[in-house]
C-alpha positions in Angstrom: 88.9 -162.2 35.5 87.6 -160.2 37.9 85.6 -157.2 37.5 87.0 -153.5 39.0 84.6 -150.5 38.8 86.0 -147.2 39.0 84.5 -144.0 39.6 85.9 -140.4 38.7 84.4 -137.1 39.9 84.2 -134.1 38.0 87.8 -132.7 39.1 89.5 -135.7 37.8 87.7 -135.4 34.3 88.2 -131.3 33.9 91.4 -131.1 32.2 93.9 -133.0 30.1 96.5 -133.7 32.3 93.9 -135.1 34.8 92.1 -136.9 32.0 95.3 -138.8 31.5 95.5 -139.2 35.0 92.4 -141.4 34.6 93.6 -143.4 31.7 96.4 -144.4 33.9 94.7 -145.7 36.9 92.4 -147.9 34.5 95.7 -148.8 33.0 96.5 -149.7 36.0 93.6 -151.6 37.2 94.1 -153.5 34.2 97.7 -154.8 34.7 96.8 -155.8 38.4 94.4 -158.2 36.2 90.8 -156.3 36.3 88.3 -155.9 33.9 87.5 -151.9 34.7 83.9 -150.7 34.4 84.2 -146.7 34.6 81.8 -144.4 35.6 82.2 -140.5 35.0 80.7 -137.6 36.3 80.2 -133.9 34.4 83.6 -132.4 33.6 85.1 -129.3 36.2 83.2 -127.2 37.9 80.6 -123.8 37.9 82.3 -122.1 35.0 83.7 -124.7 33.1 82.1 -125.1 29.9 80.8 -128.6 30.4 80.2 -128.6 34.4 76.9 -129.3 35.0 76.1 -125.8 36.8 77.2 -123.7 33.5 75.1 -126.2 31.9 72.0 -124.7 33.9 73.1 -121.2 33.4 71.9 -121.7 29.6 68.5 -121.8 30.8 68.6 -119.8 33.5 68.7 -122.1 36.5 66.0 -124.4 34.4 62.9 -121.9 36.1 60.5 -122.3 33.0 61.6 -126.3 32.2 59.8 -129.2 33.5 61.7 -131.6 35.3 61.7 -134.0 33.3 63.1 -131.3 30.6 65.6 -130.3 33.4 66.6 -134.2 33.7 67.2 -134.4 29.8 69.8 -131.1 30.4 71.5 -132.4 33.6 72.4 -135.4 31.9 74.4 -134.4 29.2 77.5 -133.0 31.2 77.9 -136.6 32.7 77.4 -138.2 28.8 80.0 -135.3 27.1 82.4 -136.8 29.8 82.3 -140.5 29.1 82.5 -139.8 25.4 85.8 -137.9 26.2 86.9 -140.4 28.0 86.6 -142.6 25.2 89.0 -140.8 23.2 91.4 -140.9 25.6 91.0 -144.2 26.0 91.3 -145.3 22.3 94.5 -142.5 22.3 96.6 -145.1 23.8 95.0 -148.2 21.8 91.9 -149.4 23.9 88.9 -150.1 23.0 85.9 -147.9 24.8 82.8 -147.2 24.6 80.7 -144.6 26.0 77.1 -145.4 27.5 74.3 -143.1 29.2 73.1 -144.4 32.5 70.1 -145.8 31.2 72.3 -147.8 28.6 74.3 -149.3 31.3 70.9 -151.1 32.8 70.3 -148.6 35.6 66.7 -148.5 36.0 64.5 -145.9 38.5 61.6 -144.6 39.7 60.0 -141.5 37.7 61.0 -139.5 40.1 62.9 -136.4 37.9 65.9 -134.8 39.7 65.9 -137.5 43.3 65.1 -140.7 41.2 65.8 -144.0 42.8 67.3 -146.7 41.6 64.4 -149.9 41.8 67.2 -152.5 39.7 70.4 -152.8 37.9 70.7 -154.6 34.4 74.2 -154.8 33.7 73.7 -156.8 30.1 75.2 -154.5 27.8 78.0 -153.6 30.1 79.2 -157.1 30.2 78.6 -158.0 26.1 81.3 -154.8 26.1 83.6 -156.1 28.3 83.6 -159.7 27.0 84.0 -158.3 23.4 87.0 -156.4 25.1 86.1 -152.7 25.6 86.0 -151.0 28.5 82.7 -149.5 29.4 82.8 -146.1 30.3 79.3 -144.9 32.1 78.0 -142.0 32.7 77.0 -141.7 36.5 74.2 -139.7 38.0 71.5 -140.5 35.3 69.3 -143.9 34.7 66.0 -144.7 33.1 62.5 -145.7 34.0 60.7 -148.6 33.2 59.4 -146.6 30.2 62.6 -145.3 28.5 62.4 -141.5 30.5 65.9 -140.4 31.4 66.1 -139.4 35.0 68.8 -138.1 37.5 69.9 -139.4 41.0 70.8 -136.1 42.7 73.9 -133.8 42.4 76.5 -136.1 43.7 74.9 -139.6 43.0 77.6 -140.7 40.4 78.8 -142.6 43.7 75.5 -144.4 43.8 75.9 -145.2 40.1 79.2 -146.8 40.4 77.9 -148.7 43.8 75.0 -150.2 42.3 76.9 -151.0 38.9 79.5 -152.7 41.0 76.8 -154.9 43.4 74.9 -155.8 40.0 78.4 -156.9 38.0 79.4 -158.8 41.4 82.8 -156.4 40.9 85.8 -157.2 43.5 85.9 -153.8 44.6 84.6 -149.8 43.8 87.1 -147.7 44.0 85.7 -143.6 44.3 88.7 -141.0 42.8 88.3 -137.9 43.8 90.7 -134.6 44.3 91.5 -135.8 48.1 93.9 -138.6 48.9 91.3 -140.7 50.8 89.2 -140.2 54.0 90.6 -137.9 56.6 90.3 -137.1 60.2 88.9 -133.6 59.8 88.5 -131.6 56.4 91.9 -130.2 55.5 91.5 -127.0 54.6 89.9 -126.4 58.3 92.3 -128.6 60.6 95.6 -128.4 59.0 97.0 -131.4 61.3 94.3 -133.9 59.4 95.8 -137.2 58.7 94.6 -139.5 56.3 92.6 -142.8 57.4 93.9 -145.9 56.5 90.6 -147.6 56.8 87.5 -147.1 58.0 84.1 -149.1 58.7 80.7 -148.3 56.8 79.1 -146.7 59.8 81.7 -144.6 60.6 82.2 -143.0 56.8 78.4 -142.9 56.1 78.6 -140.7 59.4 80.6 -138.6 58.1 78.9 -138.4 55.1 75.5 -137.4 56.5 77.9 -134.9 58.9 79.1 -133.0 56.2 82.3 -134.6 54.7 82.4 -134.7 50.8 84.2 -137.6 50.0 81.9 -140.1 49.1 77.8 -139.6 48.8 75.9 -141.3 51.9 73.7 -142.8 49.6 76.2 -144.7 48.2 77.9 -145.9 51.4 74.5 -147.3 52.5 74.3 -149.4 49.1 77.7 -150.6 49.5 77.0 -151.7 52.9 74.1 -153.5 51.7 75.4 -155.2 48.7 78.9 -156.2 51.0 81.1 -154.8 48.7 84.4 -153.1 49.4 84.9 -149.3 48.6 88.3 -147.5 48.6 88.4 -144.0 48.4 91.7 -142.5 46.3 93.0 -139.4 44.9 93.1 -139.2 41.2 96.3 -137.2 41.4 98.2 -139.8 43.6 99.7 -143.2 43.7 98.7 -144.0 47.1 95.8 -146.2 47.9 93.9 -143.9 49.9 91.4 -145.4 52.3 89.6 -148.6 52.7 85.9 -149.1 53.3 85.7 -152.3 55.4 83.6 -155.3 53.1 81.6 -157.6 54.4 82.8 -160.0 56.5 86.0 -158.2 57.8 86.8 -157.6 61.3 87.5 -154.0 62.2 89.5 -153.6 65.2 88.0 -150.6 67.9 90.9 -149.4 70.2 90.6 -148.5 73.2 92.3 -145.1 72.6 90.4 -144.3 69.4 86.8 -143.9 69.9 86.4 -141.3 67.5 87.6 -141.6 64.0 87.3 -138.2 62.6 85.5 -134.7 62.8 83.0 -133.8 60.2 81.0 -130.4 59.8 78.6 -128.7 57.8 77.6 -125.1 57.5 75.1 -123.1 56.2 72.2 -123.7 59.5 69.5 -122.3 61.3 68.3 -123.0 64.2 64.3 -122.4 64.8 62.8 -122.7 69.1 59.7 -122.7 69.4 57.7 -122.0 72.9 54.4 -122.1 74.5 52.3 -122.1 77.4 50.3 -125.4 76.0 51.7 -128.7 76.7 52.5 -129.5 73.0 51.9 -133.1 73.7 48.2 -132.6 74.6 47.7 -130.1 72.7 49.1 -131.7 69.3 50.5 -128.8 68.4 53.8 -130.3 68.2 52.5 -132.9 65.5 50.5 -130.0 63.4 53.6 -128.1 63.5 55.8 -131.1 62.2 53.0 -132.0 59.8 53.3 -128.7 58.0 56.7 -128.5 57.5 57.0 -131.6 56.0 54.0 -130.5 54.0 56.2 -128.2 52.7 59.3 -129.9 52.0 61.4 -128.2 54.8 63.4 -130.9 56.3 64.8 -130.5 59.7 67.5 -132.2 61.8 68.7 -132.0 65.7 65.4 -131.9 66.5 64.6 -131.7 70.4 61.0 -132.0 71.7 59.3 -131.5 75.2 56.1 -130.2 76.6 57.0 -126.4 76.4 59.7 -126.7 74.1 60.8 -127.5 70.5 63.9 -126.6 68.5 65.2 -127.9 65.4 67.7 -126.9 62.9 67.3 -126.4 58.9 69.5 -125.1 55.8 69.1 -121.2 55.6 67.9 -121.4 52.1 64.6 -123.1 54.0 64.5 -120.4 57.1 62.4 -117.6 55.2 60.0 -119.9 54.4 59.8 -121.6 57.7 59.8 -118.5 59.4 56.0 -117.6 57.4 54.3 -121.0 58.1 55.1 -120.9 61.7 53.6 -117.5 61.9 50.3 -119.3 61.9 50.6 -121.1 64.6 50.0 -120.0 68.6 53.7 -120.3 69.5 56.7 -117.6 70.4 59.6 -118.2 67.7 63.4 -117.6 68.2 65.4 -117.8 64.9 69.4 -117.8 65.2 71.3 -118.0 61.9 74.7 -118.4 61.4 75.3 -121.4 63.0 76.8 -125.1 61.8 77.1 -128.6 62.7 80.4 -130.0 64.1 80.5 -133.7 64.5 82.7 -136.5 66.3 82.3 -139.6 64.8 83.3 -142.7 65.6 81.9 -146.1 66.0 84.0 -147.3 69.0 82.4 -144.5 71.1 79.6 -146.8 71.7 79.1 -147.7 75.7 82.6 -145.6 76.1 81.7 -143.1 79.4 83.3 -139.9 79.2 83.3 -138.9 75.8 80.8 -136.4 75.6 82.8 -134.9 79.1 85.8 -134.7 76.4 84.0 -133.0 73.3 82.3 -130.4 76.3 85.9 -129.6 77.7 87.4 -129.2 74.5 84.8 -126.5 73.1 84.7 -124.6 76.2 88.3 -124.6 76.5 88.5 -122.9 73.2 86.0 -120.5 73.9 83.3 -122.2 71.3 79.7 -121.4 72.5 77.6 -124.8 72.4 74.0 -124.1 71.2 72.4 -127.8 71.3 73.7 -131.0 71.2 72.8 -134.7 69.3 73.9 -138.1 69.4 73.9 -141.5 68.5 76.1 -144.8 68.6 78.0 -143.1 66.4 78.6 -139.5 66.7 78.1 -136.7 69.1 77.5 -133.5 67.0 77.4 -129.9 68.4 75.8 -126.7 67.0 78.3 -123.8 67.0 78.6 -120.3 65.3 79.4 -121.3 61.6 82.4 -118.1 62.9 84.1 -120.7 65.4 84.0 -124.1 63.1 87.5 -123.9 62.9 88.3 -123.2 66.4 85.9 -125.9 66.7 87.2 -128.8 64.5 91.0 -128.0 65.8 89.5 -128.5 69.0 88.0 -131.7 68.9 91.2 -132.7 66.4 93.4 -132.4 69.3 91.4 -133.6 71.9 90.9 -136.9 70.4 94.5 -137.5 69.5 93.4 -137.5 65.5 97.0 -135.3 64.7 98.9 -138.5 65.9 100.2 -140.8 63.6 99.9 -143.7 66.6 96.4 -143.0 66.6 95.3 -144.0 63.2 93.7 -147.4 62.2 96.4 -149.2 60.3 
């Protein structure tokens, strides 16, 4: 029998009805002839009395705990979920049985709050399932060598299912989450957003990294390594949402649809810096670079020539980068407000003309450009974080994304 993990985010686990609505897909999964591996996150949301946020307001924000201390806390929202689960489960007369991350076998680093997962010891996981329960997990958490619980990062229960699912050789991962699938643009910005029928690893862990929540990046790069298939469904819906190509299945490119979606994320700051030194010669440039990472600040659409450098960070990072450039000889220009709109698609590769298209369409709807990055994979634009709808509606229409013809089928 083969194995089926399924993975519910915090929506689908914050109230009865959708509880039930979880018991039904692993129902489900089990009548199509699975053996279902589940893996929860924290219940709701900010405010709700189990979410992991309200969890943190206890201690306000966790300012005087350790991190490992901090770890212990964050992982109890994902473990109060999975026993919940449980009782659901056993509601309708199936065995269950609730286990911590660390339980399941997911072994990581000692890194508290970003840990990394070094291996994957699925043991107890399958004694439960060949003894007939289902294993319910709870995601975002492991262990290290030496019994300390840790956590991924907020978001990494999509990591926990991946890497359970790679280590139990499962068919297939499926991610639920409060959207019915991937879509072409974030619905609540481009109302004409279809939904994607399937999509390749590259093009969703673009989209990831660009801003759309549906699935962690990290995860999509684990999948992609350990060749399993991910499908991406609503918890809330009977329909099969979208499919993350597996290895060894040939995704067909047309020669119309060389973007697949448009992804963007907010919330960015863009930093220029200027001289009259050459900051190759002068390595400025690298002692510049050197002390930000130093510091932590990460930076992104970073452009780089003798006279010239200008990057882009998260404005929770700009105060701080602001008073470590200070010290060095160079003229800074900080512009908030801005964010990241992205075309992605991976049959834009070698295809002339497409950054002429995604020029055309923001100028024609008045949306000042401010720089501009891309890869094999994506062309992303920095606009004002005020014209990221104008923006996304844009490039929507531009690239044929609101036509039904359009979509991979």
């Amino acid at each position: 029998m083969s194995i089926l993990v399924q993975k519910f985010g915090g929506s689908s686990m914050g109230t009865v009805a959708r509880r039930q609505q979880v018991v039904g897909h692993i129902l489900e999964g089990e009548t199509a002839g699975h053996q279902c591996v589940v893996v929860v996150s924290a219940m709701g949301r900010a405010g709700d009395p189990y979410a992991t946020d309200t969890l943190l307001q206890l201690v306000g924000q966790g300012e005087a705990m350790t991190l490992r201390e901090l770890d212990l806390l964050m992982s109890c929202g994902e473990i109060i979920s999975a026993i919940v689960l449980v009782q659901e489960l056993n509601k309708v007369g199936r065995k269950a049985i609730a286990l911590t991350g660390g339980q399941a076998g997911i072994i990581t680093d000692n890194v508290h709050g970003s840990a990394r997962i070094i291996e994957v010891k699925p043991q107890r996981v399958v004694r439960a399932l060949q003894t007939g329960f289902i294993p319910v997990v709870a995601g975002f958490q492991g262990r290290t060598s030496d019994g300390e619980i840790t956590t991924l990062g907020r978001g990494c229960g999509d990591t926990s299912a991946v890497a359970l699912g790679i280590a139990l050789q499962a068919e297939m991962v499926e991610i639920y989450t409060d959207v019915d699938g991937v879509m072409t643009a974030d619905p609540r910005v481009e109302p004409n957003a279809r939904r994607l029928e399937t999509v390749t690893y590259r093009e969703i862990a673009e989209m990831a990294h660009l801003g759309a929540k549906v699935i962690h990046p990290r995860a999509v790069e684990i999948a992609m390594e350990g060749h399993i298939p991910l499908r991406i469904r609503a918890t809330g819906s009977s329909s099969l949402g979208t499919m993350v190509q597996g290895f060894g299945e040939r995704v067909e490119i047309r020669g119309d649809r060389v973007v697949t979606g448009i992804a963007h994320i907010g919330g960015m700051v863009q930093v220029q810096l200027e001289t009259t030194a050459d900051f190759n010669q002068s390595e400025l440039g690298l002692a510049i670079f050197r002390g930000l990472a130093r510091n932590g600040i990460s930076l992104d659409m970073i452009y780089v020539s003798p006279r010239r450098i200008s990057f882009i960070l998260e404005k929770p990072w700009a105060a701080q980068a602001e008073a470590l450039l200070a010290d060095f000889p160079v003229d800074v220009r900080i512009e908030p407000g801005l964010a990241k709109v992205s075309a992605v698609g991976a049959g834009m590769r070698g295809v002339p003309g497409v950054m002429a298209q995604v020029v055309a369409a923001l100028q024609g709807s008045g949306v000042t450009i401010f720089q501009t990055t891309d890869s094999h994979a994506n062309i992303s634009c920095l606009v004002r974080e005020s014209q990221v709808e104008e923006a996304v509606q844009a490039l929507h229409g531009q690239f044929g994304l609101d036509r039904a013809d359009n979509l991979r089928e």
